[in-house]
N, C-alpha and C positions, 0 to 999 in steps of 0.2 A: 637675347631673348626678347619676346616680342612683348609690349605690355599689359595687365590683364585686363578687360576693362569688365566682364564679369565671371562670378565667380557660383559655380554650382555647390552646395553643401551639403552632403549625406548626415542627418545627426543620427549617430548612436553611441553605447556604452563607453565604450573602450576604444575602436577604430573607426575614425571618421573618413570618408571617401570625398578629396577635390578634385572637382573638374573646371578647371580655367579656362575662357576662352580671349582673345583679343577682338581688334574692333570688327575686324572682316569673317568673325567668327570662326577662327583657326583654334585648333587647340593647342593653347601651350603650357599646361600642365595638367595631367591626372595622375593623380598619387592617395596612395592612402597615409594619413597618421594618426600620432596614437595623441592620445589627450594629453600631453605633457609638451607636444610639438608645436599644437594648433594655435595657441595666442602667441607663438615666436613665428610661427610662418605668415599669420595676418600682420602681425607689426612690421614685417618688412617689406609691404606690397604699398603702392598708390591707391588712392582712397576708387573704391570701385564698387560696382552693385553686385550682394550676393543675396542668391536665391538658398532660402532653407527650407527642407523637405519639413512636408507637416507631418507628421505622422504622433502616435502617441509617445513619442521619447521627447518629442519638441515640445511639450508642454515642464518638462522637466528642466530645459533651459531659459526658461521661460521667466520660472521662480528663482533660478541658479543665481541670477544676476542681482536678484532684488535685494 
């Protein structure tokens, strides 16, 4: 597999939507998961730039962390 070097992020409630891409901008993962998946599926990745969708659900992650 090819490595990712960014990462798209759909936030919402329950199923969140990645779309990974490599350097040449291929894509090498889009999937959806569910909120119990998403901090096991980032901890096993190389540190890489993700884009998070703003929308009004991102203001709820916003506070989540704090």
């Amino acid at each position: 597999m090819n490595q990712i070097v960014t990462i798209g992020l759909d936030l919402a409630k329950n199923i969140f939507q990645i779309h990974g891409i490599d350097a040449c901008g291929k894509v090498v993962v889009r999937k959806p998961l569910r909120r119990g998946e998403l901090l096991k599926f980032f901890a096993g990745l190389h540190p890489c730039l993700i884009g998070i969708e703003a929308c009004a659900t991102a203001h709820h992650w916003v506070s989540f962390g704090s």
